[in-house]
Each structure stands twice: as structure tokens, then as C-alpha cells.
N, C-alpha and C positions, 0 to 999 in steps of 0.2 A: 394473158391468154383467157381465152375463154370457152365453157360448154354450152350448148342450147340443145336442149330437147324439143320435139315437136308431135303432137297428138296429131294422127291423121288418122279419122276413119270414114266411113262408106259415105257418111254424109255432108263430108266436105268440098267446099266448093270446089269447081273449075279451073287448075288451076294453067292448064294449055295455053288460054289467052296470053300470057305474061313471059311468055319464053318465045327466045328465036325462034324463027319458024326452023330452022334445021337439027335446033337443036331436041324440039319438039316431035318433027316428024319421028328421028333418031328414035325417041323413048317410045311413042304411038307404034312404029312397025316392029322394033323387036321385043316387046315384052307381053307379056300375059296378062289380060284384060283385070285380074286382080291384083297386080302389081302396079300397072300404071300409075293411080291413084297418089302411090305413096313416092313412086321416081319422081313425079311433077312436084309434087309438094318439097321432097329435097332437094330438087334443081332450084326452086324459089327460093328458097332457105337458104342456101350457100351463095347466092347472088345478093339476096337482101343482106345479110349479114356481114358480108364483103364492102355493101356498100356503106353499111354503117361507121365498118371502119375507116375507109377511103375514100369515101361520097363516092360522085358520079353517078348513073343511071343503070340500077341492077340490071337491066336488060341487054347492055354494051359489055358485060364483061366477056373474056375469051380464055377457053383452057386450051389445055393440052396436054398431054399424057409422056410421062417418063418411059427410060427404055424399059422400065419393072411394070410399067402398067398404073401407076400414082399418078393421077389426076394432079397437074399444078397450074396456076393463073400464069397466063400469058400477057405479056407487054401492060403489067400495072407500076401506076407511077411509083412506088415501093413496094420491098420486098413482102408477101404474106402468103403465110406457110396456112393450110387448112387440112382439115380432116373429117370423113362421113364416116356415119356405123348405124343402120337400122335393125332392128330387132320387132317384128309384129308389128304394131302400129306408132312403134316409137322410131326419131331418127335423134343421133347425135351428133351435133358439133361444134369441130373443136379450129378457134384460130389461135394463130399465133405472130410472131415477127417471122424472122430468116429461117428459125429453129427448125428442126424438124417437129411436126409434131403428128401423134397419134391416136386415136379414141376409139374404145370397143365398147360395146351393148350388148347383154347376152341375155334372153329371158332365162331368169334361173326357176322356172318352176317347171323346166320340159325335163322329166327324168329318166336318164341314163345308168350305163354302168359306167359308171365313175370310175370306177379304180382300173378295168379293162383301156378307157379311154388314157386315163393317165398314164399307165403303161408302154402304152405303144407311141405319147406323143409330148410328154412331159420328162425330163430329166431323172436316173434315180434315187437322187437325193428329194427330189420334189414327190415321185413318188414314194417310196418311203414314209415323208412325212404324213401325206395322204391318208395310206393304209393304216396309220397307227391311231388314228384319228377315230370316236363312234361315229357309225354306219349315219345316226343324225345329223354329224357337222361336216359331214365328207361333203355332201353337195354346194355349201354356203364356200368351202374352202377350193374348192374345183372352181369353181367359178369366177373366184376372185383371181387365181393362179391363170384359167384361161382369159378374161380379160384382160390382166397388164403384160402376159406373153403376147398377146394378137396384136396390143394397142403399141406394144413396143415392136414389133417385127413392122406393124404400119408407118411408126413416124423413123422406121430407114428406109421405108419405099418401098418392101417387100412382103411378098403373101405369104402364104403358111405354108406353102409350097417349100420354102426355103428354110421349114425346121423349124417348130415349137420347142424340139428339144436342144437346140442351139445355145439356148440362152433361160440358166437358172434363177430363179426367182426362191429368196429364203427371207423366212418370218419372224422379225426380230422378240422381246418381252414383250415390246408394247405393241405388239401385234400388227406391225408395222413391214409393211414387203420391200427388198433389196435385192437390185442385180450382186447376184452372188459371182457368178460367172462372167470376165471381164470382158468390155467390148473391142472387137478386133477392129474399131476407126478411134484416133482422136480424139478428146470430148467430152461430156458430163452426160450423164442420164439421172434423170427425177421421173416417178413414176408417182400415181397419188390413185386411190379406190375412191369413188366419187359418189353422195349422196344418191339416190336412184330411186324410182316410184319403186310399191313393191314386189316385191316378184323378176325384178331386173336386178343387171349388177352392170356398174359399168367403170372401166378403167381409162386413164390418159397419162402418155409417157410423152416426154419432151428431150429432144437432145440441143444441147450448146456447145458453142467451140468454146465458150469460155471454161478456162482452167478452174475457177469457183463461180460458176453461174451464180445469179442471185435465186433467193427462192423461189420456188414457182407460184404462181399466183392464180389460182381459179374462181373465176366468176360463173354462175350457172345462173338460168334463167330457165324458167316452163315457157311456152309458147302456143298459143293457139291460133286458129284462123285468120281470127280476127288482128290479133296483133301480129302474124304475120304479114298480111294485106295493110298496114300501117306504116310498118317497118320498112316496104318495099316503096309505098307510096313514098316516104319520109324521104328513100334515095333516089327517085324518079323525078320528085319534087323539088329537091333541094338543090 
């Protein structure tokens, strides 16, 4: 499995050219002239990335959307499970095999009321622990709790729509997060808090049918322009 980050700001290239024209028009007419920018750039991204792992020409691949609304690859010669999560001018992602899998990004430096938040959308064992917490570590710890709750409701397919407080997240000595609260499918869940620029926090949760999955294994990578324009070349090329 793998994470990749991607810096995208104002003065990054063009990145229209490189995408179907339908897929292109799609992002050009419904979004808001300072979002585009960063849609293009993750559209590239999840196609180059794709192709690194399966070759082929990141241009030819094809999705399609579950009945929950999860983007998933259509008609690839094997199974590959992916996952997007942008936050300001970062984007995240996350592949995998057949698994599900899920990735969140959250700028943790935009501050809220934390404890009101976790109230109304976090469990009350999780809140509890929250509020017991000084008013300094409440927001580092909110954040890590809302990241692998979102990144976990994403690799079953589901928005937040369907309950943040569904599924408990508890913190072991080593400071180490676990579904507390058992999942109502079949399966293993591994969840991991992920290196992050600073000021970010970002989570990735995996599910397996196997009875003792192996460990989970994360690869991350930074990514800029330039090497994403390489990356794409490399499966256009190859």
C-alpha cells in the first residue's frame, strides 16, 4: 500500500491537457475557478499513480462510482482498491490490492471548539477522553480521532453521513489508536496515523478478508510537479 502527497499551488502548471476531454470538461464546468487547480492535479495523480502500479497509459483509465458514491477503477486488468483526501493545497493518496482502503488529511492548525465538535460526532467514551485531556493537547488529539474515524468510514465506502459516531477509536500505552467498537462485516481492520507536513494530520485505514491479514505496510512519498509530470510520462511512455 501506498500514500503520496502532492503540493499544488497557484503556480502550477496546466494541468487540463492530460486528461480526457470529458473527464476534463466535467471538473472545468462544475467547480469554482479556485478549486479547479487542485481537481486537475488530483485527477493526474490517481491516474499516474495507477499506472505505475499496472502500466498502461494514465490517460485510458476508466471509473466509476459505487452505489455510496466511492469512486472505484473500472475494467483494470487487476483488482486496485484507491483512495483521495485533499486538505488546502495538499492531496492524499492512498492504493492498495482488493482491500478496502481509506485516507484522510485534515489541516490541524484551523481551530475549533473541539470538545462541542466531539460531542455531537465522536462517541462518549472518545469524548470523555477528549475533555480529560489539557485544553493544549485537545486539538493534536481531535484530530488524530477525526482522521482514522473519516479514513475508516472511507475504505467501506461510506461518508460521514453514515456516523462518525458509529465506530470507536481507543488509545492504547503506547499511544497507539484501536477499533474499540467491533465492525458489523467480516474482516480485519488496521488503521496507522501517518507522518504529515506540519500543521496537517493524516490517517489510513485498511480492511482485509483475511482472518490475520499481514501487517500493513506504508510507503509515502512527497510529490511535486515536476515529478508528477515524469510519473505520468513514465506510464504514457512505457
Amino acid at each position: 500500500m501506498a500514500s503520496t502527497e502532492i503540493h499544488c499551488g497557484a503556480t502550477q502548471p496546466n494541468w487540463v491537457s492530460l486528461l480526457p476531454a470529458g473527464e476534463r470538461e466535467r471538473v472545468l464546468r462544475k467547480l469554482a475557478p479556485e478549486d479547479k487547480q487542485l481537481a486537475l492535479a488530483t485527477r493526474v495523480l490517481i491516474r499516474a499513480v495507477i499506472s505505475a502500479y499496472l502500466g498502461g497509459n494514465p490517460g485510458d483509465w476508466r471509473f466509476d462510482l459505487s452505489p455510496t458514491g466511492k469512486p472505484y477503477l473500472s475494467g483494470a486488468p487487476q483488482p486496485l482498491a484507491f483512495n483521495l483526501s485533499h486538505s488546502g493545497n495538499l492531496v492524499a493518496c492512498a492504493i492498495a490490492g482488493q482491500q478496502g482502503i481509506g485516507v484522510d488529511i485534515e489541516d490541524s492548525r484551523v481551530e475549533r471548539n473541539f470538545l462541542a465538535l466531539a460531542r455531537r460526532f465522536f462517541t462518549p467514551q472518545e469524548y470523555t477522553e477528549l475533555a480529560s485531556l489539557p485544553a493544549a493537547a485537545q486539538a493534536n488529539h481531535f484530530y488524530q480521532l477525526w482522521t482514522l474515524k473519516e479514513s475508516h468510514l472511507k475504505a467501506r465506502g461510506l461518508g460521514l453521513a453514515n456516523g462518525l459516531d458509529r465506530y470507536c477509536f481507543q488509545r492504547d500505552n503506547h499511544d497507539k489508536y484501536h477499533l474499540s467498537a467491533p465492525p458489523d462485516t467480516p474482516g480485519q481492520w488496521q488503521h496507522r496515523l501517518l507522518s504529515a507536513p506540519p500543521g496537517y494530520q493524516i490517517a489510513i485505514s485498511r480492511y482485509s478478508t483475511h482472518e490475520q491479514p499481514p501487517e500493513m505496510r506504508v510507503e509515502t512519498c512527497r510529490m511535486d510537479s515536476e515529478r508528477l509530470f515524469a510519473l505520468w510520462r513514465l506510464g504514457k511512455d512505457g
